[in-house]
N, C-alpha and C positions, 0 to 999 in steps of 0.2 A: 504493500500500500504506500509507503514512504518513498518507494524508490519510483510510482506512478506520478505520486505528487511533485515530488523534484524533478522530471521529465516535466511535467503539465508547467509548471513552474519556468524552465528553461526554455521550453514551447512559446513562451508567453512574455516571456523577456525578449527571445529572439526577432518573434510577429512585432513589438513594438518598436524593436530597435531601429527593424526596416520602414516604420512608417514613419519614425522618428528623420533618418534618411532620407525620404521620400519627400518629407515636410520640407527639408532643410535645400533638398536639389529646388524642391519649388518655389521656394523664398528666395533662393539665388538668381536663378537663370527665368523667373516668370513661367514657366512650364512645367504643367503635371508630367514627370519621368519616373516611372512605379517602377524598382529594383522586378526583373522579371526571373523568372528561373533558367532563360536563356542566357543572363549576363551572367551568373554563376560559373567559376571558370568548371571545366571539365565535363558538363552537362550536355555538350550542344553535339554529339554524335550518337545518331541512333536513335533520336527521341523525336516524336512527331512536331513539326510546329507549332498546332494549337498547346502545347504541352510548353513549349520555351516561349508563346505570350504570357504566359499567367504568372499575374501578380505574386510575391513570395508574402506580403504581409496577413493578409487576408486567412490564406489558411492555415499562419502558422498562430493566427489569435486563439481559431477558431479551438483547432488542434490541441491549443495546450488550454482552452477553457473547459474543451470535453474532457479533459484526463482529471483536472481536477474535481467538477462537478463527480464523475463516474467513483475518482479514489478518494473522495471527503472520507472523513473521519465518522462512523457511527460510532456516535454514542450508546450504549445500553443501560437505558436510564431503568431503572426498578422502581416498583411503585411499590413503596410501603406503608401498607395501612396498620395506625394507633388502634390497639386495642382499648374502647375505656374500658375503667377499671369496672366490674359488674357488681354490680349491688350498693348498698349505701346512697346517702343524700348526694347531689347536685350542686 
């Protein structure tokens, strides 16, 4: 469970880092330029087109918000009921 959350976690830092990037190429140059999984270096042999336009931010938020939600911590909370005492005044 801890080693899903530390993934979901690092999933989740990475997705913002690149929109963080994203932000910053566009405050520069006036131009949305999404980090795409094309500009990755070592990616771009073998792998269909539609696959190196896609954005890296998007689904690495997404990605590390599902691991979290999926490995949250359950609690096992017990319900314990007070016995009152029986008999005698109130």
């Amino acid at each position: 469970m801890i080693v899903c959350r530390i993934f979901g976690w690092v999933l989740l830092v990475a997705g913002f880092s690149a929109l963080l990037r994203d932000g910053l190429v566009w405050f520069d140059t006036g131009r949305w330029v999404p980090l795409a999984i094309g500009d990755l270096r070592g990616w771009s042999e073998g792998v269909p087109e539609l696959v190196l336009l896609l954005s890296v931010a998007p689904p690495l938020i997404v990605l590390g918000s599902v691991a979290l939600v999926l490995c949250r911590r359950r609690t096992a909370r017990r319900r314990r009921f007070r016995r009152r005492p029986s008999g005698g005044l109130r």
